[in-house]
KEKETOR-85265 format. One record per residue (C-alpha): x negated, z, y; residue number from 1; chain; residue in one letter. Coordinates in Angstrom, 2 decimals, padded with zeros to 5 digits. Layout:
<filum><x>X</x><z>Z</z><y>Y</y><pos>NUM</pos><unit>A</unit><code>a</code></filum>
...
END
This chain:
<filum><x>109.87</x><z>036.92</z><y>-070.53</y><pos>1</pos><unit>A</unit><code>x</code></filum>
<filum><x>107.74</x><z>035.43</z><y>-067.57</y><pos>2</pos><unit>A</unit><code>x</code></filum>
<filum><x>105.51</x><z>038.88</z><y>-068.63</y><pos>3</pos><unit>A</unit><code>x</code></filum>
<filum><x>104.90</x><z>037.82</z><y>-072.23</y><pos>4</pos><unit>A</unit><code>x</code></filum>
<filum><x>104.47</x><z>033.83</z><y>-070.94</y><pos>5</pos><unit>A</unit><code>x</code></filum>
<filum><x>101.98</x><z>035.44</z><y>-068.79</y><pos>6</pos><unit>A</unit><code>x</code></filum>
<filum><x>099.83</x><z>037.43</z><y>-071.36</y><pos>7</pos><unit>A</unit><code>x</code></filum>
<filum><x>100.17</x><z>034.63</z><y>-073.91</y><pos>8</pos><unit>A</unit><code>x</code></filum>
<filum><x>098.44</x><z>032.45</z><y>-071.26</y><pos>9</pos><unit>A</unit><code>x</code></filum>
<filum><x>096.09</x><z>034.51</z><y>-070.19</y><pos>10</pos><unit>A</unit><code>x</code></filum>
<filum><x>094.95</x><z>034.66</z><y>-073.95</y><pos>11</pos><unit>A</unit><code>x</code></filum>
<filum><x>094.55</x><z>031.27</z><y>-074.57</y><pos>12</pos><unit>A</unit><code>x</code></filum>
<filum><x>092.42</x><z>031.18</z><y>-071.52</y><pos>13</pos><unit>A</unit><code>x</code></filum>
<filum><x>090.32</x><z>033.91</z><y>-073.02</y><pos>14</pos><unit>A</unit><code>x</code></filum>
<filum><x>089.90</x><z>032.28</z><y>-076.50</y><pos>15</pos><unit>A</unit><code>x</code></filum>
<filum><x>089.04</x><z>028.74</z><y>-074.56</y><pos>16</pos><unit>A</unit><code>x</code></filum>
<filum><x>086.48</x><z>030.58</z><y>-073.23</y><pos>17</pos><unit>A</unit><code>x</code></filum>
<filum><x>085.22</x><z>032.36</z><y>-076.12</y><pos>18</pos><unit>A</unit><code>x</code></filum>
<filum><x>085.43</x><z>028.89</z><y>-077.93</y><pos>19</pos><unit>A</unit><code>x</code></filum>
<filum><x>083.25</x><z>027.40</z><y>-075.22</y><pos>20</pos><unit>A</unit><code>x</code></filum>
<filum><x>080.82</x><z>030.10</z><y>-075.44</y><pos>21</pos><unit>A</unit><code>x</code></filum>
<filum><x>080.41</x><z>030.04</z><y>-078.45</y><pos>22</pos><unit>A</unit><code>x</code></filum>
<filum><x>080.08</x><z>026.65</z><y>-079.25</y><pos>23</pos><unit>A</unit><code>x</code></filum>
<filum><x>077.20</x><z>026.51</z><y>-076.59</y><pos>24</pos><unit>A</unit><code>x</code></filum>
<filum><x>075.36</x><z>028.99</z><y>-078.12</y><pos>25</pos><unit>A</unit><code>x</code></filum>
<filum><x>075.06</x><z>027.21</z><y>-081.28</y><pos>26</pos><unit>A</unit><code>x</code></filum>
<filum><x>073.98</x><z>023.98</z><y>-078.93</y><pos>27</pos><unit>A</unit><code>x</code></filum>
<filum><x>069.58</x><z>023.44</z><y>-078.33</y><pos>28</pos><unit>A</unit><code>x</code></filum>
<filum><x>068.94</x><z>025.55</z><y>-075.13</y><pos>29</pos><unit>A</unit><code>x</code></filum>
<filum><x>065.86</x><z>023.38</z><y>-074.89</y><pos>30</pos><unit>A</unit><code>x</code></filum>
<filum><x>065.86</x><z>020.03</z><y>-072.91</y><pos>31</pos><unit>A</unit><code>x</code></filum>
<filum><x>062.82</x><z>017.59</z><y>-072.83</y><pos>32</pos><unit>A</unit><code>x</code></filum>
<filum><x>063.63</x><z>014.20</z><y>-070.24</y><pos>33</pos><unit>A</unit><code>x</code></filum>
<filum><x>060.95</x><z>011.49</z><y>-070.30</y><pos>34</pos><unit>A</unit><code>x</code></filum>
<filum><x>060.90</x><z>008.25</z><y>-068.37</y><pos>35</pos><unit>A</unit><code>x</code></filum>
<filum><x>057.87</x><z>005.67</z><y>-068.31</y><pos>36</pos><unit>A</unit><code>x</code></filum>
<filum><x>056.97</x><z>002.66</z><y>-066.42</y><pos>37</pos><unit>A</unit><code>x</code></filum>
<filum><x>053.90</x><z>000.71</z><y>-066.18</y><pos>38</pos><unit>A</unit><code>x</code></filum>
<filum><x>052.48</x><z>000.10</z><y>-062.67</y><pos>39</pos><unit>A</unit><code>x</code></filum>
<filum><x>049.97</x><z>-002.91</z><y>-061.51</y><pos>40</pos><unit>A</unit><code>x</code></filum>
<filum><x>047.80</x><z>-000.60</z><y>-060.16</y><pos>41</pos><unit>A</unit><code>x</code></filum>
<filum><x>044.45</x><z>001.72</z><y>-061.86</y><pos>42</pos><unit>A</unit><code>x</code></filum>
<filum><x>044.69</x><z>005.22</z><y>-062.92</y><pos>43</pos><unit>A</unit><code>x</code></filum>
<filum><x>042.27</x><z>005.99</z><y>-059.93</y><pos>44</pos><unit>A</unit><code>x</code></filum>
<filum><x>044.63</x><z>004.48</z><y>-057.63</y><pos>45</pos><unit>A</unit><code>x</code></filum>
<filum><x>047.60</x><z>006.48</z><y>-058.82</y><pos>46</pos><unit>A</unit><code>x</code></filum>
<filum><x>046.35</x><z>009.93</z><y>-059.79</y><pos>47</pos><unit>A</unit><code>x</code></filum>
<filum><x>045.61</x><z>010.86</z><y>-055.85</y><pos>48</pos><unit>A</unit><code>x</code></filum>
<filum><x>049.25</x><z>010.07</z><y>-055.37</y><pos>49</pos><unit>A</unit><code>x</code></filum>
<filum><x>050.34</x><z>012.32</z><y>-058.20</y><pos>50</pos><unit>A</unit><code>x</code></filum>
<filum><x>048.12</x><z>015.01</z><y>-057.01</y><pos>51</pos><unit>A</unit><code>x</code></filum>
<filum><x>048.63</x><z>015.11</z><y>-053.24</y><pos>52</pos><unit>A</unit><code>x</code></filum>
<filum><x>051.97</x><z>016.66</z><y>-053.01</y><pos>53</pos><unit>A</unit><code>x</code></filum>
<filum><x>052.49</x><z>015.95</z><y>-048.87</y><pos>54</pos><unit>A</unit><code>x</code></filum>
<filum><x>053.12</x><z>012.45</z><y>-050.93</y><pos>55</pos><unit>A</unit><code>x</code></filum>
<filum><x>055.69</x><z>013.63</z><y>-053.12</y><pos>56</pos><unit>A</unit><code>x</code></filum>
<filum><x>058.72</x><z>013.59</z><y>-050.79</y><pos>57</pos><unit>A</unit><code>x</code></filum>
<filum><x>058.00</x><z>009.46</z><y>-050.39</y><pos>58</pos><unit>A</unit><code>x</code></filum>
<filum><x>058.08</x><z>008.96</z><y>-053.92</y><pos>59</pos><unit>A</unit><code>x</code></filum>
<filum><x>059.54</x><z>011.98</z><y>-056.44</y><pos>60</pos><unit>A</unit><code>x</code></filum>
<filum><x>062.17</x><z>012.87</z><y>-053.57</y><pos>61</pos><unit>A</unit><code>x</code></filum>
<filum><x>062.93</x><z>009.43</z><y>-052.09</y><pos>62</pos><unit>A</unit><code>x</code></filum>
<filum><x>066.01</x><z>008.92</z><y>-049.66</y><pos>63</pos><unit>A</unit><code>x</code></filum>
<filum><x>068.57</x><z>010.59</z><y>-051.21</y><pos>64</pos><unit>A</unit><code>x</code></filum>
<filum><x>066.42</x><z>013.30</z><y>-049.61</y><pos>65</pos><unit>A</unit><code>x</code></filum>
<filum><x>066.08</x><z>012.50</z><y>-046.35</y><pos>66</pos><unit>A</unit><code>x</code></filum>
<filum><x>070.22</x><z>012.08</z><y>-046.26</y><pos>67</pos><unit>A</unit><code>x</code></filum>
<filum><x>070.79</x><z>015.12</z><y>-047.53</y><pos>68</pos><unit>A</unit><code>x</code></filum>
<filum><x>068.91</x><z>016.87</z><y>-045.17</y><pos>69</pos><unit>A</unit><code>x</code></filum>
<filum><x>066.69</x><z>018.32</z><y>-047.24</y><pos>70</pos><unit>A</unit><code>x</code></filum>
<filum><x>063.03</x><z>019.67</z><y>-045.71</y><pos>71</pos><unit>A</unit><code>x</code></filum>
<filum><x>059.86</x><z>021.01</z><y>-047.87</y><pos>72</pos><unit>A</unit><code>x</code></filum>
<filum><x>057.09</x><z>022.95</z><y>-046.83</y><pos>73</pos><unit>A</unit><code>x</code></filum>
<filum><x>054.14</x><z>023.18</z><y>-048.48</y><pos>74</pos><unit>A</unit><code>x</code></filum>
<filum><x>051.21</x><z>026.41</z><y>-049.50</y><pos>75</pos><unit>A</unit><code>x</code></filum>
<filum><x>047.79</x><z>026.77</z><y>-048.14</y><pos>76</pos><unit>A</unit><code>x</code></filum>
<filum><x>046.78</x><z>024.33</z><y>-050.75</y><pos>77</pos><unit>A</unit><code>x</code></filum>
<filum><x>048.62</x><z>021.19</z><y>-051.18</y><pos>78</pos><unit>A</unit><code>x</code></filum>
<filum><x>046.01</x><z>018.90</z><y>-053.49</y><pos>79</pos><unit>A</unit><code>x</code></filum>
<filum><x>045.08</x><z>019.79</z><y>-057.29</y><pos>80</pos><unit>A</unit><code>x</code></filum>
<filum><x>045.54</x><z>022.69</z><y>-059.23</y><pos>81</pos><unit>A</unit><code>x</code></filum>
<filum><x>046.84</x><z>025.63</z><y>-057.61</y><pos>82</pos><unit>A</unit><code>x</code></filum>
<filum><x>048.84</x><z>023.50</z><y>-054.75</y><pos>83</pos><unit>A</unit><code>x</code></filum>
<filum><x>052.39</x><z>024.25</z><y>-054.13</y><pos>84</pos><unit>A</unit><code>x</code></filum>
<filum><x>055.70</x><z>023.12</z><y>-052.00</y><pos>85</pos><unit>A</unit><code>x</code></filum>
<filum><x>059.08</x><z>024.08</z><y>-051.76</y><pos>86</pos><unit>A</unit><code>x</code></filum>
<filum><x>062.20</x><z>022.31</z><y>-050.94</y><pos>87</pos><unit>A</unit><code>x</code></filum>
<filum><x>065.61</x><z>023.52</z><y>-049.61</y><pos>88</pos><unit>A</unit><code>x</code></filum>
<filum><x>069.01</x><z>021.72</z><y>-049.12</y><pos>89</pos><unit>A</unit><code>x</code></filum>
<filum><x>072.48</x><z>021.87</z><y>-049.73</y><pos>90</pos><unit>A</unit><code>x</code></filum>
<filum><x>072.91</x><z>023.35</z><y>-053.26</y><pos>91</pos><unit>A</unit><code>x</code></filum>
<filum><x>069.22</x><z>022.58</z><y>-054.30</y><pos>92</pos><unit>A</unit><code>x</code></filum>
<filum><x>065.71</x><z>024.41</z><y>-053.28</y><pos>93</pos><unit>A</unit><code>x</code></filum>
<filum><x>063.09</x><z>025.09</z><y>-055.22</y><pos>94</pos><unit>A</unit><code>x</code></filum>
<filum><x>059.23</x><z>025.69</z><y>-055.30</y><pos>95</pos><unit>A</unit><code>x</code></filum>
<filum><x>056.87</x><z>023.14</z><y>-057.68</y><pos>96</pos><unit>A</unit><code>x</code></filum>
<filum><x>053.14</x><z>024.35</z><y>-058.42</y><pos>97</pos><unit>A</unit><code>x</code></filum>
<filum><x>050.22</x><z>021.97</z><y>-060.16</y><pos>98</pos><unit>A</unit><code>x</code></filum>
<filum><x>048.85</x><z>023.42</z><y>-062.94</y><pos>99</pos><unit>A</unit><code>x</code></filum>
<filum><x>046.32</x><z>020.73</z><y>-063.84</y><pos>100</pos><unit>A</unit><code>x</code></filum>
<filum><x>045.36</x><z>018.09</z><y>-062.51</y><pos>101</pos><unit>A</unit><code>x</code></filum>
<filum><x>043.03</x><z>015.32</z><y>-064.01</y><pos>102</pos><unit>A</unit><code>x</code></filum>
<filum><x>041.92</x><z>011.42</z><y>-064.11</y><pos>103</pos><unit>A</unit><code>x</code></filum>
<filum><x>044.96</x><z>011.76</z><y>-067.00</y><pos>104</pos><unit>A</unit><code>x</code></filum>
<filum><x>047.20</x><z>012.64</z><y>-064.41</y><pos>105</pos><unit>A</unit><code>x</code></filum>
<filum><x>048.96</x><z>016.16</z><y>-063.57</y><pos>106</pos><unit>A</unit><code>x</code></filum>
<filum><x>051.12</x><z>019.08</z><y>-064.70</y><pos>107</pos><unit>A</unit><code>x</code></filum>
<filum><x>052.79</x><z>021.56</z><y>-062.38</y><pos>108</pos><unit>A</unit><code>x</code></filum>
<filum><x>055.59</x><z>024.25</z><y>-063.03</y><pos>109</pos><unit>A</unit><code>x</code></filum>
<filum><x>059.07</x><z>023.87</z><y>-061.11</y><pos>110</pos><unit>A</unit><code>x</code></filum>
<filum><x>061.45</x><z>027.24</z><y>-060.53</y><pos>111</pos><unit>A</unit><code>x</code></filum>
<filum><x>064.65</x><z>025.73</z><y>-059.63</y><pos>112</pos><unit>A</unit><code>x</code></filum>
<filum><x>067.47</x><z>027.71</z><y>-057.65</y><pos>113</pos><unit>A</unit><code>x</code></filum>
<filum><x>067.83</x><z>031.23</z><y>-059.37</y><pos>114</pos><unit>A</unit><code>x</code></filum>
<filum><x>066.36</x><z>030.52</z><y>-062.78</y><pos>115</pos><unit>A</unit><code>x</code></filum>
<filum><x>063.81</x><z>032.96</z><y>-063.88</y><pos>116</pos><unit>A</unit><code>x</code></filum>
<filum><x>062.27</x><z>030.45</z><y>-066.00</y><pos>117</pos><unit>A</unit><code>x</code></filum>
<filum><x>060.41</x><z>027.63</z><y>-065.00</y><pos>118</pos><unit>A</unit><code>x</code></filum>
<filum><x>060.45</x><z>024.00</z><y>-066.12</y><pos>119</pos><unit>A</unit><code>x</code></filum>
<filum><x>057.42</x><z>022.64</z><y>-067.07</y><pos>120</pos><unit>A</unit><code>x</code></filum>
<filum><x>056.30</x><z>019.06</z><y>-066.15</y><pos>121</pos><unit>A</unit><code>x</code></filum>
<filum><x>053.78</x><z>016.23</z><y>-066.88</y><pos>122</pos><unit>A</unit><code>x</code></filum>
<filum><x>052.79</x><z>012.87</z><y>-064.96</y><pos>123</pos><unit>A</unit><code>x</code></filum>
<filum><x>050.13</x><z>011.23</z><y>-067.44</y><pos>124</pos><unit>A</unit><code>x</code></filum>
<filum><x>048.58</x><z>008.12</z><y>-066.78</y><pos>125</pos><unit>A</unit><code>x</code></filum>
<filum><x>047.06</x><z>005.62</z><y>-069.93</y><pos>126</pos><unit>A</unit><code>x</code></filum>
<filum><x>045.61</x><z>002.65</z><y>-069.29</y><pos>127</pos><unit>A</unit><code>x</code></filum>
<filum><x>047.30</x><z>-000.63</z><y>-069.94</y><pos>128</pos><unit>A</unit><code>x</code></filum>
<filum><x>044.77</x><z>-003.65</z><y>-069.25</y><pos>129</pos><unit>A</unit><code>x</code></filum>
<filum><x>044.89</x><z>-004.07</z><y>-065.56</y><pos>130</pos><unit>A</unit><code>x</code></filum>
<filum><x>047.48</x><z>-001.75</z><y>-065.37</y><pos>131</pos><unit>A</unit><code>x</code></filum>
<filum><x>048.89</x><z>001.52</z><y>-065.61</y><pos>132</pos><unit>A</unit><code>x</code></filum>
<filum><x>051.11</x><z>003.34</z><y>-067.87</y><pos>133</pos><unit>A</unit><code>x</code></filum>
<filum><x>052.84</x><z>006.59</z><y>-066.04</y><pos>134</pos><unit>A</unit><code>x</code></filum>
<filum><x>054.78</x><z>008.58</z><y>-067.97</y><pos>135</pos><unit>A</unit><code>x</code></filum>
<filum><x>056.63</x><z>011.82</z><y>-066.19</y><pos>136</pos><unit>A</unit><code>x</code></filum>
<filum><x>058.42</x><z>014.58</z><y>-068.72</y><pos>137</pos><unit>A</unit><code>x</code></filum>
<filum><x>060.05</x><z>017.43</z><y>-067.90</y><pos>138</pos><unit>A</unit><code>x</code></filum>
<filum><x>061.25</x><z>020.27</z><y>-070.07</y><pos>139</pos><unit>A</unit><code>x</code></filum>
<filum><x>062.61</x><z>023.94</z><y>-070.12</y><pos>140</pos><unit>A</unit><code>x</code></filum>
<filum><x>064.46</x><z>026.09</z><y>-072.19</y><pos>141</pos><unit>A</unit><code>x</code></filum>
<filum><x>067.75</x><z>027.60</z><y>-071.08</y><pos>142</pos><unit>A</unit><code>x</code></filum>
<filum><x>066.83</x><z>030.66</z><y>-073.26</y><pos>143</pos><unit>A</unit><code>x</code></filum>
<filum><x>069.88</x><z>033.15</z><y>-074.22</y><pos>144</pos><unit>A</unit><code>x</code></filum>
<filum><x>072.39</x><z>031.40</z><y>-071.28</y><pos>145</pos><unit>A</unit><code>x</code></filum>
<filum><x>075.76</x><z>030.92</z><y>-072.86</y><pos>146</pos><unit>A</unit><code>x</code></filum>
<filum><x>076.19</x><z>028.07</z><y>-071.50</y><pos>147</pos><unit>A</unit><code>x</code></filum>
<filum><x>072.88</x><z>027.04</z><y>-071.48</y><pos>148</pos><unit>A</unit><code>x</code></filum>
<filum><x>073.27</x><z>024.52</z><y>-074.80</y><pos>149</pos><unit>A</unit><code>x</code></filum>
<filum><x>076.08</x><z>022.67</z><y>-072.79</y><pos>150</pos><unit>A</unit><code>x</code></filum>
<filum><x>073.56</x><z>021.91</z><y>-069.81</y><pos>151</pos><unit>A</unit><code>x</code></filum>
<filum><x>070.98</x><z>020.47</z><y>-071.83</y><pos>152</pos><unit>A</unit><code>x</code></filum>
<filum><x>072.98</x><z>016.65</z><y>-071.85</y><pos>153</pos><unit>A</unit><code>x</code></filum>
<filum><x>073.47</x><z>017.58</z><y>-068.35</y><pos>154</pos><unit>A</unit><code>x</code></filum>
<filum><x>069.63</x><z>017.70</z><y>-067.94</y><pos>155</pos><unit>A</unit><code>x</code></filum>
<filum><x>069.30</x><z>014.10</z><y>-069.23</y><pos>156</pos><unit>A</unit><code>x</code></filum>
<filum><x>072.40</x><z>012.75</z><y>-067.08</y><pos>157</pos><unit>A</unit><code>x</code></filum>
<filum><x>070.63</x><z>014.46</z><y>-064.12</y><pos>158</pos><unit>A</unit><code>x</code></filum>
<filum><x>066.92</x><z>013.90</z><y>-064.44</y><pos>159</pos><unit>A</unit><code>x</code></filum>
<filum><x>066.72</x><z>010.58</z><y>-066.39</y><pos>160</pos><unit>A</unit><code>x</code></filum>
<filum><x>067.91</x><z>008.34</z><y>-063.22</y><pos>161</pos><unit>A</unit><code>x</code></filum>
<filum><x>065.62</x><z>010.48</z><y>-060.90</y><pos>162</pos><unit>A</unit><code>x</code></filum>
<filum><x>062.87</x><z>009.81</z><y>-062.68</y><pos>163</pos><unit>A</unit><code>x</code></filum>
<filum><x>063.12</x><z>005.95</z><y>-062.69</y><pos>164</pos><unit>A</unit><code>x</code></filum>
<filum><x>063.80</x><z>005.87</z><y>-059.04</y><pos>165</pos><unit>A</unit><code>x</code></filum>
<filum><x>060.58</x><z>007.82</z><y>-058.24</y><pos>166</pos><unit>A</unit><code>x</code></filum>
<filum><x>058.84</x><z>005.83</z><y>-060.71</y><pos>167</pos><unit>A</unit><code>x</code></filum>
<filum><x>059.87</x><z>002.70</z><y>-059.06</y><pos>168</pos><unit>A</unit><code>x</code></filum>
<filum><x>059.00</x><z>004.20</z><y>-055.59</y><pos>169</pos><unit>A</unit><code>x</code></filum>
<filum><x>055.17</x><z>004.79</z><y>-056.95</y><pos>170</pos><unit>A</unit><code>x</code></filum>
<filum><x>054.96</x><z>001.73</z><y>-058.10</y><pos>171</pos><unit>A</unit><code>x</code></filum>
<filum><x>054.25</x><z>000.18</z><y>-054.19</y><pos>172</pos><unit>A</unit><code>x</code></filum>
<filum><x>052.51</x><z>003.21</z><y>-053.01</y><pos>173</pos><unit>A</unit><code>x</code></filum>
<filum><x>050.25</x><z>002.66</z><y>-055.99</y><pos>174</pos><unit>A</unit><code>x</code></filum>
<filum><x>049.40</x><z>-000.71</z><y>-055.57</y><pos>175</pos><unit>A</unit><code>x</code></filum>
<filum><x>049.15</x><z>-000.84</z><y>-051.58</y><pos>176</pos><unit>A</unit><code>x</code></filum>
<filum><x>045.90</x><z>001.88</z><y>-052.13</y><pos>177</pos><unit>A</unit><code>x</code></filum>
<filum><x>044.67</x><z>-000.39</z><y>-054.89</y><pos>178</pos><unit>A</unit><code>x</code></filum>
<filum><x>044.74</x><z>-003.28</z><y>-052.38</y><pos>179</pos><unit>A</unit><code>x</code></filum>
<filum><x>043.59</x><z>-001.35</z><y>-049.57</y><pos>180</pos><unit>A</unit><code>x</code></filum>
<filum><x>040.31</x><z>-000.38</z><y>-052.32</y><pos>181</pos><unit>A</unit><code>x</code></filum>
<filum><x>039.98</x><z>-003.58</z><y>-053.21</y><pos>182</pos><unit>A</unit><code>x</code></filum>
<filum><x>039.60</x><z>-004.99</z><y>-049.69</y><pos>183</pos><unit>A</unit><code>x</code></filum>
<filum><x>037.38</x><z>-001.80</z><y>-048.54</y><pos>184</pos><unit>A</unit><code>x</code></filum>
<filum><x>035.20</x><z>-002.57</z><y>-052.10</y><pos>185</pos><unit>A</unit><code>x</code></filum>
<filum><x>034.53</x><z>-006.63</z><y>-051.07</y><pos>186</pos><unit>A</unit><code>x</code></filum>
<filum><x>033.97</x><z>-005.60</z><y>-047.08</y><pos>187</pos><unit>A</unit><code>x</code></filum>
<filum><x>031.11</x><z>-002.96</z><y>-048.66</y><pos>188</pos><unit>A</unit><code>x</code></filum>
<filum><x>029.87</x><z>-005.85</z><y>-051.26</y><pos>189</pos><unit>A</unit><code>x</code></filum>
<filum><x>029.59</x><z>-008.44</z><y>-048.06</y><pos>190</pos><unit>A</unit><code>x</code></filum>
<filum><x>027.83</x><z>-005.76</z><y>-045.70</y><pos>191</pos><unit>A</unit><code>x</code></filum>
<filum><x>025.16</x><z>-005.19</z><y>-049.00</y><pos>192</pos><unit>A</unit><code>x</code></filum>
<filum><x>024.40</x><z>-008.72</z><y>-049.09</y><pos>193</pos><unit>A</unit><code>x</code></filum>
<filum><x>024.18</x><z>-009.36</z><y>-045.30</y><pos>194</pos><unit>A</unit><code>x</code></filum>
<filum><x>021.75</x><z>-006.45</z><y>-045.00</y><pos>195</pos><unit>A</unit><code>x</code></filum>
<filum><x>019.88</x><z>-007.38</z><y>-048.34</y><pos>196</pos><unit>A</unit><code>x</code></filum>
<filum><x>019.32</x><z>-011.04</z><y>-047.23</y><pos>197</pos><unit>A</unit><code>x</code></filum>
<filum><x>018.55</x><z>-009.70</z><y>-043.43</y><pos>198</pos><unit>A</unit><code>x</code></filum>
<filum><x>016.05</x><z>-007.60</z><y>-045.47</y><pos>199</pos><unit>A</unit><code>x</code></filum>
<filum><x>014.70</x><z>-010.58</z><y>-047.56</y><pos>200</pos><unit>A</unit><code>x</code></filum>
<filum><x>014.50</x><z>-012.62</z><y>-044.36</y><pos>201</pos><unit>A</unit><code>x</code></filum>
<filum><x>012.28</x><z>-010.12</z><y>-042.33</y><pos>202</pos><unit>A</unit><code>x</code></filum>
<filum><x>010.25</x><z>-009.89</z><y>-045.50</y><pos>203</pos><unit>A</unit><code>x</code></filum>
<filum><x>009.82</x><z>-013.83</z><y>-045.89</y><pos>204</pos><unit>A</unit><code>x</code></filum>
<filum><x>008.77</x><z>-013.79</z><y>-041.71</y><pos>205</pos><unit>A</unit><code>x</code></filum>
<filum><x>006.55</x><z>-010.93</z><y>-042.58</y><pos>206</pos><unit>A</unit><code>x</code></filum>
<filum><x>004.37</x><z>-012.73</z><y>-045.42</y><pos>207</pos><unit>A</unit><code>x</code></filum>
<filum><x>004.66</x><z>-016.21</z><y>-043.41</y><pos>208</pos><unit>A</unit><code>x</code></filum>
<filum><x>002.92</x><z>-014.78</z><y>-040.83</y><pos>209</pos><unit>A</unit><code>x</code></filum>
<filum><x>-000.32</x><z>-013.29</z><y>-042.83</y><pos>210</pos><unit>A</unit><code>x</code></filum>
<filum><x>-000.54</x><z>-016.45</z><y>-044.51</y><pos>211</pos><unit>A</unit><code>x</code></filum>
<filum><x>-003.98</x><z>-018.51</z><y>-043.63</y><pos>212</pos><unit>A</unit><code>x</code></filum>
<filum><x>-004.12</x><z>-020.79</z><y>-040.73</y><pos>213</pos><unit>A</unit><code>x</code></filum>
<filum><x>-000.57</x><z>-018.73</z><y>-039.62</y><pos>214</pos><unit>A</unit><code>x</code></filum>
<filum><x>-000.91</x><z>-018.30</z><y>-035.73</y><pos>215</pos><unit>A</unit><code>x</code></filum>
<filum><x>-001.10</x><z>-014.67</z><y>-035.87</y><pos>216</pos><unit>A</unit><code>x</code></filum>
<filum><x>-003.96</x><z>-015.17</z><y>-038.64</y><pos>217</pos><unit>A</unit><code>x</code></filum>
<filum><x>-005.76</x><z>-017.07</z><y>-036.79</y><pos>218</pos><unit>A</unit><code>x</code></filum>
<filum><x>-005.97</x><z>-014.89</z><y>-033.86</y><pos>219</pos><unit>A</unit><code>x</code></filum>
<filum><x>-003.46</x><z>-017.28</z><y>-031.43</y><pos>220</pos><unit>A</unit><code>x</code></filum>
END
């Protein structure tokens, strides 16, 4: 009896599983998450951000991060196409890698945990007025997985919230280097015109002082 309970289980299991299987390959093994937010800052004053990755674990990591422990270490080169860093923590680690990087923003390629295939990303940047329109997407395809059509909601759940958080943590970073521009830009407009009327001054003493009856004219 308990023999034939056991088998009978043991087959329902196995069909569950086959059902599951099944019905996630017949699922979209490709996922494509995109989050935008508009930032009161200029493309220039963003796209360093997005291209310097030593900034990325202030912004696209946050402090979830820093609780979990987790570190990153970063390639020879770590601005612009061809940079790369890696992270490593409990249950996560992973290498990211720019692929482009432009005054439209940049792309980079991110091999997650023990997937063969990597995810391919985007941070563009359009103009919006005074401000900035950032838009970061991220995509894959689980290819032939199984189960790979039942993690693409996953990827939405998991990535969509991530996103807006880093977003929102760009946002200051972005407009404390527009400030800091801004205050470097009137500092260099104020030194022109100090020198340019010091200039104008020496000139003005310089033509006073050939003019007739002046006292180095006159021989004094």
């Amino acid at each position: 009896m308990w023999k034939r309970i056991g088998i009978g289980v043991v087959g329902v299991v196995v069909v569950g599983v086959a059902v599951v299987l099944g019905y996630g390959a017949t699922q979209p093994s490709t996922w494509h998450v995109e989050r935008s937010a508009t930032i009161d800052a200029a493309p220039g004053d963003i796209q360093p951000l997005l291209e310097d990755l030593e900034t990325w674990p202030s912004w696209a990591a946050g402090p979830d991060a820093d609780a979990a422990g987790m570190t990153f270490t970063y390639g020879p080169i770590r601005r612009g196409v061809g940079a790369t860093y890696s992270w490593q923590g409990p249950g996560s680690f992973g290498t990211a890698t720019i692929t482009s990087s432009d005054a439209s923003g940049v792309t980079y390629d991110m091999l997650m945990e023990s997937s063969e295939t990597p995810a391919h990303g985007s941070l563009r940047l359009t103009p919006d007025g005074d401000r900035t329109r950032v838009t970061w997407v991220d995509e894959g395809d689980f290819g032939m997985w199984p189960l790979g059509g039942l993690m693409v909601p996953m990827m939405e759940g998991a990535l969509g919230p991530h996103f807006e958080g880093g977003l929102a943590r760009l946002g200051p970073l972005a407009q404390a280097r527009a400030t800091q521009r801004v205050a470097m830009e009137a500092a260099a407009a104020e030194a022109t015109a100090k020198a340019a009327a010091a200039l104008e001054a020496a000139a003005n003493a310089g033509a006073d002082a050939t003019l007739p009856g002046s006292a180095v004219g006159n021989g004094e």
